[in-house]
N, C-alpha and C positions, 0 to 999 in steps of 0.2 A: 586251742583257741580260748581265751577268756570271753569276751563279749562280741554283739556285735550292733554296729550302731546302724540306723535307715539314718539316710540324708535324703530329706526333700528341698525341691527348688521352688518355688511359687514366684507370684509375676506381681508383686504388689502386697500379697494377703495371707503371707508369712505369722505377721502378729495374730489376727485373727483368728488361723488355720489352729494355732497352737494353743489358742485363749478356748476354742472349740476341744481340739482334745486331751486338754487339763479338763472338762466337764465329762468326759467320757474315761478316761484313766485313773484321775485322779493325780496323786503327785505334785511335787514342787517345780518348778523352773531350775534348772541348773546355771543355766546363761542366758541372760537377754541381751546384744551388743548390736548397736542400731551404726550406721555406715556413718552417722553425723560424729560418732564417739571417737571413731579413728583418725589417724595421723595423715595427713593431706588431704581431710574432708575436702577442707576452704574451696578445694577446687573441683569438686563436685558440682554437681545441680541440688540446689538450696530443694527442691522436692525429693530428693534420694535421703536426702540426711536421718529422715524421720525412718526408711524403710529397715528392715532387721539385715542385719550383717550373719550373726548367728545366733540363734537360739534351739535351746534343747531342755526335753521333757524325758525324767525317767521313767521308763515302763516299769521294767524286774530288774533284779541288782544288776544282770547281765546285757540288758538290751537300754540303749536312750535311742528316742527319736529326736534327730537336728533336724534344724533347715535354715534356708534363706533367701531374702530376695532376688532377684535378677536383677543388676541394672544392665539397662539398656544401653548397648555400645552401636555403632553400627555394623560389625561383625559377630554380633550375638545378634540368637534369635530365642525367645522362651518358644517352646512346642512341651506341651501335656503329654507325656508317654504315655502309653496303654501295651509297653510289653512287662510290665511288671505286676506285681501285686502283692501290700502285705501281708503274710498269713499271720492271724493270732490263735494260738493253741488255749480255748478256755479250760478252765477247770471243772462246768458241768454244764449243762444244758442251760438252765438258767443265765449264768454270765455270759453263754454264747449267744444267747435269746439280747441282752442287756445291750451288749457290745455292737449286735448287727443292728439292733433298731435304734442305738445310738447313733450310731456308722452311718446310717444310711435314712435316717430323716433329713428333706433336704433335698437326697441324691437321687441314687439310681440304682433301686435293686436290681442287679443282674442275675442272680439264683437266688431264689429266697431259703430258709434257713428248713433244712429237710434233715431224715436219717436216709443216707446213700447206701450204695450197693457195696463199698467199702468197708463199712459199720461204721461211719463217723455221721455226725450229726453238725453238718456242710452246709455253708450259704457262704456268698459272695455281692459283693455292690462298690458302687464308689460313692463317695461323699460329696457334698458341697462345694469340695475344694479341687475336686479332680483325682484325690488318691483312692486307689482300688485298692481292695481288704477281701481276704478271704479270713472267716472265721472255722475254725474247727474247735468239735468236742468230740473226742474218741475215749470211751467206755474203756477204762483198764481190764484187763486180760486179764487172769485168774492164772 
């Protein structure tokens, strides 16, 4: 496997969600393409036009985070999962510290940032936007 990319779906606040973690990741935008840009907009709802089609933020050379809006069909339904959650593997204690209280200003801590029985140094929350994160730092092994 080369990479692997998370695709999120938001209900509206797609641009936002992603203008939120360019401030917590950092990185460039790869794609911003709003549903007005494409080809049979005209026949959209003039309020969908502005909403994001696709956008994407690179994490590590290997991973980007997409997403995009929903529109509203009347055979769609948006619904917030809560059987997933993204895990981010920090690099020491600190950026794991950075990342969750980044993450989770706003949200909802669900575990706050501990050392577990594991030996990792663990916390979990969702954000603002509805997405769940698990942060891990695990101490290299000798």
């Amino acid at each position: 496997m080369q990479n692997t990319d998370i695709y999120l779906i938001f209900n509206g606040d797609c641009e936002a969600a992603f203008k939120f973690y360019k401030t917590v990741f950092g990185g460039e935008f790869i794609a911003t393409q709003r549903y007005g840009e494409m080809p049979g907009s005209d026949k959209m709802k003039p309020e969908d036009y502005s909403k994001i089609m696709h956008m994407s933020l690179k994490l590590t050379p290997a991973t980007t985070l997409m997403g995009s809006d929903i529109i509203a069909k009347d055979h769609m339904v948006f619904v917030q999962g809560n059987n997933y959650h993204i895990c981010l593997n920090a690099d020491s204690e600190k950026e794991a510290d950075r990342l969750f209280d980044a993450l989770s200003a706003d949200g909802k801590i669900e575990m706050p940032m501990n050392k577990t029985f594991w030996g990792a140094y663990f916390g979990m929350c969702c954000d603002s936007f509805g997405t769940q994160w698990m942060i891990s730092f695990s101490q290299p092994q000798p």
